[in-house]
N, CA, C and O of each residue as an XYZ file, in Angstrom:
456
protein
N      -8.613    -61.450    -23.865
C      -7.205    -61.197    -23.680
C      -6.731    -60.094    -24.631
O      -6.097    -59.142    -24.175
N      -7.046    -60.194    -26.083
C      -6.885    -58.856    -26.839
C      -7.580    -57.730    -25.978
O      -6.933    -56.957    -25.272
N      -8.573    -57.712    -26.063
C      -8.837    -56.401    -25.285
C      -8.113    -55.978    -24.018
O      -7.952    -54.759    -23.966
N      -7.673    -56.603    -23.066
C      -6.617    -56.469    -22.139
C      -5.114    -55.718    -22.548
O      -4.529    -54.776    -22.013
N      -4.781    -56.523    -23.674
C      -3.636    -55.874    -24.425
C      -3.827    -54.678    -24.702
O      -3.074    -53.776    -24.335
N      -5.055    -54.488    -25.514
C      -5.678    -53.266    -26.472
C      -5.645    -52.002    -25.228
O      -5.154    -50.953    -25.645
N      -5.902    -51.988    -24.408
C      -6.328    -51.540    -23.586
C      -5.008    -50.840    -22.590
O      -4.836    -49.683    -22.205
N      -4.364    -51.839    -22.425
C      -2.693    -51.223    -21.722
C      -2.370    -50.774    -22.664
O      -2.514    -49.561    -22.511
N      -2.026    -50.953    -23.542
C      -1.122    -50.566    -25.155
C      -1.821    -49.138    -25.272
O      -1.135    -48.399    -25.978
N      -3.069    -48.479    -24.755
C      -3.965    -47.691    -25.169
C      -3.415    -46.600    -23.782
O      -2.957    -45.482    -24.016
N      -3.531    -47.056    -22.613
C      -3.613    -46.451    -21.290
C      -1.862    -45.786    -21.579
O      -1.494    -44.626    -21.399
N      -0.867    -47.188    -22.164
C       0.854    -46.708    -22.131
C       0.717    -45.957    -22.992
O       1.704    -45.242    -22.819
N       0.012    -45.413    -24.155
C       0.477    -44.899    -25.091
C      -0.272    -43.326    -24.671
O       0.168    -42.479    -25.448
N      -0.753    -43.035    -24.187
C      -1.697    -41.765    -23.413
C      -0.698    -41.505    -22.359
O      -0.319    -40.349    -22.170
N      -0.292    -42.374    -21.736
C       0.806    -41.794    -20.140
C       1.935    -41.523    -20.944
O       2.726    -41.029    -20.140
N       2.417    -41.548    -21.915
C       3.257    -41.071    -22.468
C       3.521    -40.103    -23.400
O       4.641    -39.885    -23.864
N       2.231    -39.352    -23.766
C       2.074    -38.375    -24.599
C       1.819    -37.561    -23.692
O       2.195    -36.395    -23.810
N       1.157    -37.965    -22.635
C       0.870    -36.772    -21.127
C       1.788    -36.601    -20.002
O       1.901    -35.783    -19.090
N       2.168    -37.248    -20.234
C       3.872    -37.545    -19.242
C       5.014    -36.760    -19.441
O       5.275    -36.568    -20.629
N       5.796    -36.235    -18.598
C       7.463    -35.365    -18.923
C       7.922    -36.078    -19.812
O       7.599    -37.226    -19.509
N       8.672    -36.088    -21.038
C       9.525    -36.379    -21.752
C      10.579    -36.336    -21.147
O      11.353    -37.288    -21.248
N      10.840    -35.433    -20.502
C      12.493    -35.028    -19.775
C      12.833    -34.104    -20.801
O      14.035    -33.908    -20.975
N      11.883    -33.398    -21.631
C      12.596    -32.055    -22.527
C      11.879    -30.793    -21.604
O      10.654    -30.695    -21.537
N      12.484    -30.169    -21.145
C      11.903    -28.770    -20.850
C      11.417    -27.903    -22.530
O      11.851    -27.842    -23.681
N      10.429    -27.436    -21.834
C      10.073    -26.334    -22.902
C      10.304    -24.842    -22.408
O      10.180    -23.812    -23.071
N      10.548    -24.938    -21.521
C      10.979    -23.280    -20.681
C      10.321    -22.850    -19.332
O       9.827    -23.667    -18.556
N      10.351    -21.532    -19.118
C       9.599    -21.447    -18.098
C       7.915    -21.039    -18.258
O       7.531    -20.445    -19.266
N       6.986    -21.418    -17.176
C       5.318    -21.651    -17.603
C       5.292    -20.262    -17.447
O       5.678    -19.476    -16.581
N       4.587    -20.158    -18.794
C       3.774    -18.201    -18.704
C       2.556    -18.660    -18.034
O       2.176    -19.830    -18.088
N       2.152    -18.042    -17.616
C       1.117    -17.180    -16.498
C       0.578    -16.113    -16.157
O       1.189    -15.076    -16.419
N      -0.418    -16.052    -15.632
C      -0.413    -13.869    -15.054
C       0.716    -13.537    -14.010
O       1.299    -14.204    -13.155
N       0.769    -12.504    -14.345
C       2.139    -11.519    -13.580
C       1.446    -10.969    -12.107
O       0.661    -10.047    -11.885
N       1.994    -11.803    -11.360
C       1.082    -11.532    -10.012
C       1.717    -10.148     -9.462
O       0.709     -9.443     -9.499
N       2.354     -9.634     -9.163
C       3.171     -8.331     -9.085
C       4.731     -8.049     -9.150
O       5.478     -8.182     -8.181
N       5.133     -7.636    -10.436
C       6.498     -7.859    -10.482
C       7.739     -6.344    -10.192
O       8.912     -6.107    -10.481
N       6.443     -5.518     -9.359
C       7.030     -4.182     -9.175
C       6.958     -4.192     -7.643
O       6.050     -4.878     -7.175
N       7.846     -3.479     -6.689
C       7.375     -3.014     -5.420
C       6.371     -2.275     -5.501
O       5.462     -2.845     -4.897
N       5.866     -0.867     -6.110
C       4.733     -0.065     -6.129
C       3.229     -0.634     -6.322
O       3.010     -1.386     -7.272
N       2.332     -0.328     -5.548
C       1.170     -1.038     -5.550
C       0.832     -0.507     -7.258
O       1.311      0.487     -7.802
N      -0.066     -1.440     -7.819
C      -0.668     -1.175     -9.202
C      -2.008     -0.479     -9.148
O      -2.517     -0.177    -10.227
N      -2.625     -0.196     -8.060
C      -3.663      0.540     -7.883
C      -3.672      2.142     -7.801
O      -3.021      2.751     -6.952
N      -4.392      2.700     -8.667
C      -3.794      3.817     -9.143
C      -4.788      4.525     -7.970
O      -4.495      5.679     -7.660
N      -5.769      3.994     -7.406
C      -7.081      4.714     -6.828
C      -6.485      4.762     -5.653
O      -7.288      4.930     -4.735
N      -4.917      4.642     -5.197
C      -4.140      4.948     -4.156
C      -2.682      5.266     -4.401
O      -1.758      4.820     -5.081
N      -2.960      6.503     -3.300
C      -1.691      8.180     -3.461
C      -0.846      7.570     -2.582
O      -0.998      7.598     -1.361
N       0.558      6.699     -3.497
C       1.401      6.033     -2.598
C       2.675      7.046     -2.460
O       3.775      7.109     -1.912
N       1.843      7.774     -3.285
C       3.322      8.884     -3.145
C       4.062      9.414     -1.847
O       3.385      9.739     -0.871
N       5.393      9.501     -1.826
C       5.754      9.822      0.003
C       5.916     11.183     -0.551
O       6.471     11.601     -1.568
N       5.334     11.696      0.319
C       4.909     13.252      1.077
C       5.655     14.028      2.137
O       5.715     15.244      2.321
N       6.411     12.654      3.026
C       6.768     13.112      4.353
C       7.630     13.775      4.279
O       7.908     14.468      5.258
N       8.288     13.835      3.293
C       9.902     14.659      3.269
C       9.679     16.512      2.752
O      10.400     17.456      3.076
N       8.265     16.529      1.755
C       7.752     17.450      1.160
C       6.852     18.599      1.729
O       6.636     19.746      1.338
N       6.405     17.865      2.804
C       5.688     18.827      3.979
C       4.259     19.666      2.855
O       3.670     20.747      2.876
N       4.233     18.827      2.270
C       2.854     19.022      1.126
C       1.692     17.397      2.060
O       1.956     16.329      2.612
N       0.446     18.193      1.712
C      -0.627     17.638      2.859
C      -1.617     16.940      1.893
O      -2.432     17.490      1.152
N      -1.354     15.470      2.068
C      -2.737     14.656      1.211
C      -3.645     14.889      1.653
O      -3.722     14.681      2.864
N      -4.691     15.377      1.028
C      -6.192     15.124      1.459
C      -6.695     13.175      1.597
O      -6.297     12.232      0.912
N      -7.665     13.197      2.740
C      -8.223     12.156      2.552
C      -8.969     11.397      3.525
O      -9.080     12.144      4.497
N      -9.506     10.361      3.753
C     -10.135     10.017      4.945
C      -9.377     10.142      6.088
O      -8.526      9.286      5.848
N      -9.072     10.614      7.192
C      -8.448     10.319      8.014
C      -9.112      9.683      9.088
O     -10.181     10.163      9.464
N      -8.538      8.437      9.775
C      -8.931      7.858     10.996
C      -7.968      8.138     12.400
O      -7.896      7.403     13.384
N      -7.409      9.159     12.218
C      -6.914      9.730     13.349
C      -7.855     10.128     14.840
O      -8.745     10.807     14.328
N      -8.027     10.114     15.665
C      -8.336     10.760     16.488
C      -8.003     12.289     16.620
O      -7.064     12.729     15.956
N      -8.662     13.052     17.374
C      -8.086     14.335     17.702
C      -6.796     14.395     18.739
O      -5.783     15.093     18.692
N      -7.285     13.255     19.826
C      -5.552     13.007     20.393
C      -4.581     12.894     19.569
O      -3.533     13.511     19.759
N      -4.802     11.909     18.278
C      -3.379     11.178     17.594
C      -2.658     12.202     17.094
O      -1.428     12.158     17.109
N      -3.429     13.387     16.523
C      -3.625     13.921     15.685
C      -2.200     15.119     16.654
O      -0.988     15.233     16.475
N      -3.185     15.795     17.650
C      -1.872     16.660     18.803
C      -0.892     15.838     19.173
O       0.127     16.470     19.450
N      -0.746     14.233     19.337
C       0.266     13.794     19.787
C       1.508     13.448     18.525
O       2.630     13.102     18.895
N       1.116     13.605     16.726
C       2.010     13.557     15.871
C       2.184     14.691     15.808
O       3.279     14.750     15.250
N       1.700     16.212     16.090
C       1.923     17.435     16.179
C       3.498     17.876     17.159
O       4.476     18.594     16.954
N       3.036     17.004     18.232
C       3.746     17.218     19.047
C       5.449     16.865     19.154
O       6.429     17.368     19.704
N       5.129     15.584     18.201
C       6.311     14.647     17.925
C       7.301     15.316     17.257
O       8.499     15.123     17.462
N       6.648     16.452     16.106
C       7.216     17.046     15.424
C       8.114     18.452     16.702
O       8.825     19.161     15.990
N       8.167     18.730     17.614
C       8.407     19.499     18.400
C       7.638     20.712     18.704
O       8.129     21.783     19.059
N       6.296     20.438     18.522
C       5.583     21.743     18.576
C       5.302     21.744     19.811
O       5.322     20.650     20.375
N       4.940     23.019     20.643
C       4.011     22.886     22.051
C       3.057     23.716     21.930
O       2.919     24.214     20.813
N       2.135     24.114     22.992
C       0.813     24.727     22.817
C      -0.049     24.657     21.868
O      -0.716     25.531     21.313
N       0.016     23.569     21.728
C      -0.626     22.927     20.670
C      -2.563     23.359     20.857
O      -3.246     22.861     21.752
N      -3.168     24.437     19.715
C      -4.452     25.134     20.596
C      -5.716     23.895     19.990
O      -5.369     22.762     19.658
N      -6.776     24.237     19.948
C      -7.990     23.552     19.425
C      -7.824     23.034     18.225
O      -7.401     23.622     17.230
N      -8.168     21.896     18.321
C      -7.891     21.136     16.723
C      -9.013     20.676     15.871
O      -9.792     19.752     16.106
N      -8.974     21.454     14.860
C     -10.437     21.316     13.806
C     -10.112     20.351     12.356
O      -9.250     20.397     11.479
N     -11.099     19.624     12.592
C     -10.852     18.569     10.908
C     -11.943     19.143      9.607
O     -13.143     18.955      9.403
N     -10.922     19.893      8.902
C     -12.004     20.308      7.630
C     -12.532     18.977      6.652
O     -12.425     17.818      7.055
N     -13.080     19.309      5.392
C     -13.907     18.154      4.974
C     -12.680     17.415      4.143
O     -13.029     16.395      3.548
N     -11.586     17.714      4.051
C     -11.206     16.853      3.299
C      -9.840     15.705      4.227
O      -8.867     15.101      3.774
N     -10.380     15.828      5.601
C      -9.893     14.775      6.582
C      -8.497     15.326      6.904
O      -7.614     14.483      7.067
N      -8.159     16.679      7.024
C      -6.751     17.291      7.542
C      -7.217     17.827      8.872
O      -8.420     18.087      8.905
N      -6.505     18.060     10.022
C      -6.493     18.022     10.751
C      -5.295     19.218     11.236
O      -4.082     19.139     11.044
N      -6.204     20.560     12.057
C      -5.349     22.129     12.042
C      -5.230     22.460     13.276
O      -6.028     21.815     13.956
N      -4.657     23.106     13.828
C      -4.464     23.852     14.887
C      -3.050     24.734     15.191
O      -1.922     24.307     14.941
N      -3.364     26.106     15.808
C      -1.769     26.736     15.838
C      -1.019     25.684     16.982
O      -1.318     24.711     17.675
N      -0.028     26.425     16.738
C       0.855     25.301     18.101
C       2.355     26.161     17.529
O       2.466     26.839     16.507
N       3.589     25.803     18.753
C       4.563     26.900     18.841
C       6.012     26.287     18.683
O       6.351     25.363     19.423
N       6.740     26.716     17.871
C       7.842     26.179     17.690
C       8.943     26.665     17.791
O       9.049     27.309     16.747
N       9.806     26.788     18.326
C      11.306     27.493     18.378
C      10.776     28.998     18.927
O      11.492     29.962     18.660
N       9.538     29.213     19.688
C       8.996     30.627     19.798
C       8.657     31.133     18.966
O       9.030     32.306     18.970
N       7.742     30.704     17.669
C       7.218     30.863     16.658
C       6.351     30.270     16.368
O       6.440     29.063     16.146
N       4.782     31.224     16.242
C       3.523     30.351     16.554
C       3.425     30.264     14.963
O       3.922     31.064     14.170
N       2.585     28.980     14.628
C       2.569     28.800     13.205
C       1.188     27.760     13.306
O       0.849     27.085     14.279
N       0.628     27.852     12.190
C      -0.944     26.795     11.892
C      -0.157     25.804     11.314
O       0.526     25.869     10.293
N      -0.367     24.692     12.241
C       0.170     23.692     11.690
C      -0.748     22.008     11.144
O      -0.851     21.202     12.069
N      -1.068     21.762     10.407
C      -1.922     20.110     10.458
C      -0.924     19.331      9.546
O       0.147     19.599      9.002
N      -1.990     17.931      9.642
C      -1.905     16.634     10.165
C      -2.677     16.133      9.052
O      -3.875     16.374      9.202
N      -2.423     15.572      8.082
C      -2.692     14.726      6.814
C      -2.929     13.471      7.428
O      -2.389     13.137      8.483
N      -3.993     12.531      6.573
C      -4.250     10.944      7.019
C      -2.948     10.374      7.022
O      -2.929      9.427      7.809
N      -1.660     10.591      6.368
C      -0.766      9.571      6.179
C       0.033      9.976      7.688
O       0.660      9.085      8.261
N      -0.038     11.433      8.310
C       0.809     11.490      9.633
C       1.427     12.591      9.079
O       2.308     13.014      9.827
N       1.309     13.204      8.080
C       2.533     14.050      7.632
C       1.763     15.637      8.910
O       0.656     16.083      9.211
N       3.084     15.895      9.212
C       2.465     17.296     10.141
C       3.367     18.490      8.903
O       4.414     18.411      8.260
N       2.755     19.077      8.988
C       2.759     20.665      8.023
C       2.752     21.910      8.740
O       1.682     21.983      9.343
N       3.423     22.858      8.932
C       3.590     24.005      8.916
C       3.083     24.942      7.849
O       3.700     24.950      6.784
N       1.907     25.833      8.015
C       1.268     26.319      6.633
C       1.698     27.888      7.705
O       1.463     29.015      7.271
């Protein structure tokens, strides 16, 4: 029967040192899972471009269609042969307001007038 006692008296006195008090101590630190909108990965160019008509290099997974049909979007027509140099941009002349101009196509979509 002592040991029974010994034993709750042992188990209550542990649930209560491990148990809420009902005192807060604040809020739990932790790792900072992301507390910015901007990605934290620097090994990506989140920079917006589109307004700058400046051309990221980079992998592009465009097609050669996608590629004349964001050309096009931009209001170009005669849009001629479209060549992808090595750093994944995407060129061809094409005509605007009656003004032929070399225009490409960056991985992010940005179309350029060079």
């Amino acid at each position: 029967m002592n040991k029974q006692i010994v034993s709750l008296a042992a188990v209550a006195a542990l649930m209560a040192a491990c148990g809420n008090n009902g005192e807060s101590e604040g809020p739990v630190e932790g790792p900072v899972v992301s507390s910015s909108e901007q990605p934290r990965n620097p090994a990506i160019d989140a920079a917006d471009t589109s307004q700058a008509g400046t051309l990221t290099p980079g992998a592009n997974s465009f097609t050669e269609g996608q590629a004349r049909e964001a050309i096009e979007k931009q209001g170009y027509t005669d849009v001629g042969q479209l060549t992808q140099d090595d750093q994944g941009i995407w060129s061809a002349t094409a005509t605007r307001d009656g003004a032929q101009a070399n225009v490409s196509v960056d991985y992010k979509g940005v179309v350029s007038a060079r």
